[in-house]
C-alpha positions as CSV (number, residue, x, y, z in Angstrom):
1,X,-214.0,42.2,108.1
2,X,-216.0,40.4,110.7
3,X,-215.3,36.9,108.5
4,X,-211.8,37.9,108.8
5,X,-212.1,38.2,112.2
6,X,-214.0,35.0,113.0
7,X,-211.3,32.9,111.1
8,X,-208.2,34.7,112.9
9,X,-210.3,33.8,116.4
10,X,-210.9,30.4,115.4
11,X,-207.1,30.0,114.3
12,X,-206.3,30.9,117.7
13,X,-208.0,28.8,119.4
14,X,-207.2,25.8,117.4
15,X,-204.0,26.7,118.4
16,X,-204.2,26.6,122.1
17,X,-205.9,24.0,122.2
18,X,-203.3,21.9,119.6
19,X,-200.6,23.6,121.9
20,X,-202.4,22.3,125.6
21,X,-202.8,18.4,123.9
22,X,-199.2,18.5,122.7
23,X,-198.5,19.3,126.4
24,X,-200.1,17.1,127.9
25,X,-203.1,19.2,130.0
26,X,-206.2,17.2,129.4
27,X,-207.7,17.1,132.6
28,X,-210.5,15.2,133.2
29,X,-212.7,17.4,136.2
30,X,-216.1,16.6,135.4
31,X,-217.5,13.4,137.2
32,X,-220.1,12.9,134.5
33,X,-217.0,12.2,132.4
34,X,-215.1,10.3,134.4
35,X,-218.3,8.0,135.0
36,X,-219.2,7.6,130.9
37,X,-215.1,6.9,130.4
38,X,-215.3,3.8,133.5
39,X,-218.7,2.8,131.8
40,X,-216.4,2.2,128.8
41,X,-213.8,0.9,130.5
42,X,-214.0,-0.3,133.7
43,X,-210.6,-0.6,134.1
44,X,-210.6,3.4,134.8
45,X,-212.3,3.5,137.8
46,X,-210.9,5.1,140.9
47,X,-210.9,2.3,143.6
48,X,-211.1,3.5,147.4
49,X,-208.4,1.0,149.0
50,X,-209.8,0.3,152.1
51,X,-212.8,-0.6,150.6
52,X,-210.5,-3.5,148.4
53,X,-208.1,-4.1,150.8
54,X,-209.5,-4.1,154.2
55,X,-206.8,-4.5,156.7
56,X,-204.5,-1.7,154.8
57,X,-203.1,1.0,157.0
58,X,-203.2,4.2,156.1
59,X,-201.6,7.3,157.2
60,X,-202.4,9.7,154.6
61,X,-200.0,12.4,155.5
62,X,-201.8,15.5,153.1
63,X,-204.9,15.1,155.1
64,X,-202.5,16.4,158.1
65,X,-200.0,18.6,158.7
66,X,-197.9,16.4,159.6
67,X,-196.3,16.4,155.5
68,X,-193.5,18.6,153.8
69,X,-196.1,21.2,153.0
70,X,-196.7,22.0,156.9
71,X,-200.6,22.2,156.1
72,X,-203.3,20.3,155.8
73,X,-204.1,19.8,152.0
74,X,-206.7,16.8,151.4
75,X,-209.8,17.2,153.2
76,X,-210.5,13.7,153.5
77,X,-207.9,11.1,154.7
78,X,-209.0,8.5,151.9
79,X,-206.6,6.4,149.0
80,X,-207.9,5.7,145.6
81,X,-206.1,4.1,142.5
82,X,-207.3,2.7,139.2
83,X,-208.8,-0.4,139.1
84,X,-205.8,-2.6,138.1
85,X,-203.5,-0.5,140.5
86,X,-205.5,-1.5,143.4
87,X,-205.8,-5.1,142.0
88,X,-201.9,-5.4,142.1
89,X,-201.8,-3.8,145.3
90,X,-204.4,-6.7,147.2
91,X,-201.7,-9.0,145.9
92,X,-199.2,-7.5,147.3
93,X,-200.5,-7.2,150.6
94,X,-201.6,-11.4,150.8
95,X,-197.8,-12.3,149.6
96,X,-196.2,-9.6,152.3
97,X,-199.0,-10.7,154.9
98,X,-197.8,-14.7,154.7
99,X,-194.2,-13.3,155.2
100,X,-195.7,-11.3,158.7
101,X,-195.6,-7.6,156.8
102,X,-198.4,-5.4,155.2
103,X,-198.6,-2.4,153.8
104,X,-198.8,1.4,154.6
105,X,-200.1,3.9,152.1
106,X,-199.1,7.3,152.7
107,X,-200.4,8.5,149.6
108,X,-202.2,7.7,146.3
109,X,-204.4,9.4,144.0
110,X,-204.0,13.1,143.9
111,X,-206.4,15.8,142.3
112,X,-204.6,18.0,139.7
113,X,-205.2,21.0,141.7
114,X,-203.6,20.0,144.2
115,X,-200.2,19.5,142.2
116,X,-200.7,22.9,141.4
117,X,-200.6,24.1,144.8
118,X,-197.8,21.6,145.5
119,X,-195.9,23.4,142.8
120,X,-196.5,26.9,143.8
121,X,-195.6,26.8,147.6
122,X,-192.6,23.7,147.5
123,X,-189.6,25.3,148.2
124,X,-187.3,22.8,146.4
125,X,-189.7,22.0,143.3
126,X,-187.4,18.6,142.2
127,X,-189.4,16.7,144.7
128,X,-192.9,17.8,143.3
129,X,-194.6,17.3,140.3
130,X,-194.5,20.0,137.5
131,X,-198.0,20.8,136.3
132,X,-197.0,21.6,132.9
133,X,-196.5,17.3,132.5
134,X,-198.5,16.3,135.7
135,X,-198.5,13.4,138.1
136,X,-198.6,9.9,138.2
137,X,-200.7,10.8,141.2
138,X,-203.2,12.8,139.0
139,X,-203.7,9.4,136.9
140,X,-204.1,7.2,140.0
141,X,-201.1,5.2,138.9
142,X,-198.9,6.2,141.6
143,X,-198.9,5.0,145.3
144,X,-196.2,6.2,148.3
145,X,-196.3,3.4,150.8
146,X,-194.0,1.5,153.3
147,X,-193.7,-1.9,155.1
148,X,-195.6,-2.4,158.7
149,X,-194.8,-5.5,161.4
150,X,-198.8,-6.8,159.9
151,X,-199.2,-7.7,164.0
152,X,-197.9,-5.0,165.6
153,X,-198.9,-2.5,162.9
154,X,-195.4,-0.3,163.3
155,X,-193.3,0.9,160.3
156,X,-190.0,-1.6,159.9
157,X,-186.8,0.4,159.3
158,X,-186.2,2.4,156.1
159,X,-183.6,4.8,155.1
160,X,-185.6,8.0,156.0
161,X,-188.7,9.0,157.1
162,X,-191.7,9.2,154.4
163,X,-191.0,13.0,152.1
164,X,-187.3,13.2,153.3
165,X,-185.4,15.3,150.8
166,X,-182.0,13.8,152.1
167,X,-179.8,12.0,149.7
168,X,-180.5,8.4,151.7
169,X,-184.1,8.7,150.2
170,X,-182.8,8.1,146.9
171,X,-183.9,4.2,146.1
172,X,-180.1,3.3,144.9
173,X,-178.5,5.0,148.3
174,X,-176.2,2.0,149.8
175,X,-174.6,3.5,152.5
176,X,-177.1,2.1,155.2
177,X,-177.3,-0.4,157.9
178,X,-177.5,-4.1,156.3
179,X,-181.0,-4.3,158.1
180,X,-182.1,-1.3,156.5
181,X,-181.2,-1.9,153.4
182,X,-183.2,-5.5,153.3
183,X,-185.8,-3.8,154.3
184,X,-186.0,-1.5,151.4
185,X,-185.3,-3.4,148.4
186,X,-187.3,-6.2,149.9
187,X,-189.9,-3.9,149.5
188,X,-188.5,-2.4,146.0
189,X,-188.5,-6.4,144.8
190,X,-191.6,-7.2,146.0
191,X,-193.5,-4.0,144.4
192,X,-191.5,-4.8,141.1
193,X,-193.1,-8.0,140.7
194,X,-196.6,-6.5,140.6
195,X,-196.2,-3.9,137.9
196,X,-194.5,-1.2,140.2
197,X,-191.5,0.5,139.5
198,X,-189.9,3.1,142.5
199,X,-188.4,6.3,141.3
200,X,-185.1,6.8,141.5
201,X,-185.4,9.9,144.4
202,X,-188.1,8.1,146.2
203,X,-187.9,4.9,148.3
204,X,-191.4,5.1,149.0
205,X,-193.1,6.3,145.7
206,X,-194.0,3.7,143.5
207,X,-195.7,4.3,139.4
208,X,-197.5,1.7,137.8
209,X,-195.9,0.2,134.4
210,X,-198.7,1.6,131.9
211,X,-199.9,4.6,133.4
212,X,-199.5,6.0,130.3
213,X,-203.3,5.0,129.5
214,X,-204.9,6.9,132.3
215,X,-206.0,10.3,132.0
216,X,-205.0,13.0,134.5
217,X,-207.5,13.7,137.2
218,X,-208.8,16.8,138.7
219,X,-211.9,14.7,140.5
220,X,-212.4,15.6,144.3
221,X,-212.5,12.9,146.9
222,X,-215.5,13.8,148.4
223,X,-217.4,12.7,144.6
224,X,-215.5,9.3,144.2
């Protein structure tokens, strides 16, 4: 009987666990595994901007409550993304800063708990990620960013303002001002040429073409 039982545990839980892969759940939350899986490939490291990219502005909206949420939901006002995210991004700051732009990052790598919590308080859950699949956030492959004046450091005109829900956020919208619209698929063009592609809701959030090979995160800032 207690064989029996054993097995019909164990089947179980072969199960569940076949049933969270096929999901898509692994969530990496340990640093100790984080660190052995960028010792393997450094290519996974999470790369603090700033640190990369020194005259990035940053106006990391979640670490205020000045966001969609009306809280305050990252303790720290920091920006990671993978290595080669952060590469592409340097380049796309020196080509925008010899045309008299730079860039603004509003948002990049995410923890997994924190897409959770998006989830569960969002009113209108289209614009957030669904933790049953994740974010490109959660992989640090994703990035929500606009174009600055690089000497004055103020935004140029976009559509709408950064986590607008109005149709005019969507990155195909065309009934805009012709200034407006440059501005924007300037920026959509430019980002395209490094790896990015926008999403199709989103003027401002951009994924990175293969984030398909990065794990999600659950890692907190305040370890990276």
């Amino acid at each position: 009987m207690m064989r029996i039982t054993t097995l019909l545990l164990f089947s179980l839980l072969t199960h569940n666990l076949s049933a969270q892969q096929k999901n898509g759940l692994k969530v990496i939350n340990s640093l100790k595994v984080y660190k052995n899986t960028c010792a393997r490939d450094p290519n996974q490291e999470l790369i603090e901007l700033r640190k990369m990219i020194p005259d990035l502005v940053l106006d990391i909206r979640y670490a205020t409550a000045n966001n969609f949420m009306k809280q305050v939901m990252y303790p720290q006002a920091r920006a990671f993304a993978r290595k080669p995210v952060a590469e592409q991004l340097k380049k796309v700051q020196a080509e925008l800063r010899k045309k008299g732009y730079g860039l603004k990052i509003y948002d990049a790598y995410r923890p997994y708990a924190i897409t959770v919590s998006f989830y569960k308080k969002a009113s209108d859950k289209s614009f957030v990620a669904n933790p049953a699949k994740g974010s490109k956030h959660n992989r640090g492959c994703a990035v929500d960013l606009t174009l600055i004046d690089f000497k004055t450091k103020k935004e140029v005109p976009m559509p709408t303002p950064y986590d607008s829900f109005a149709p005019e956020a969507a990155a195909a919208y065309r009934k805009l001002p012709p200034a407006v619209l440059r501005n924007r698929d300037f920026l959509i063009r430019t980002m395209q040429a490094h790896g990015f592609r926008v999403i199709k809701n989103e003027w401002w959030h951009y994924d990175f073409i293969g984030w398909q090979n990065y794990a999600l995160m659950d890692i907190p800032f305040k370890s990276l």
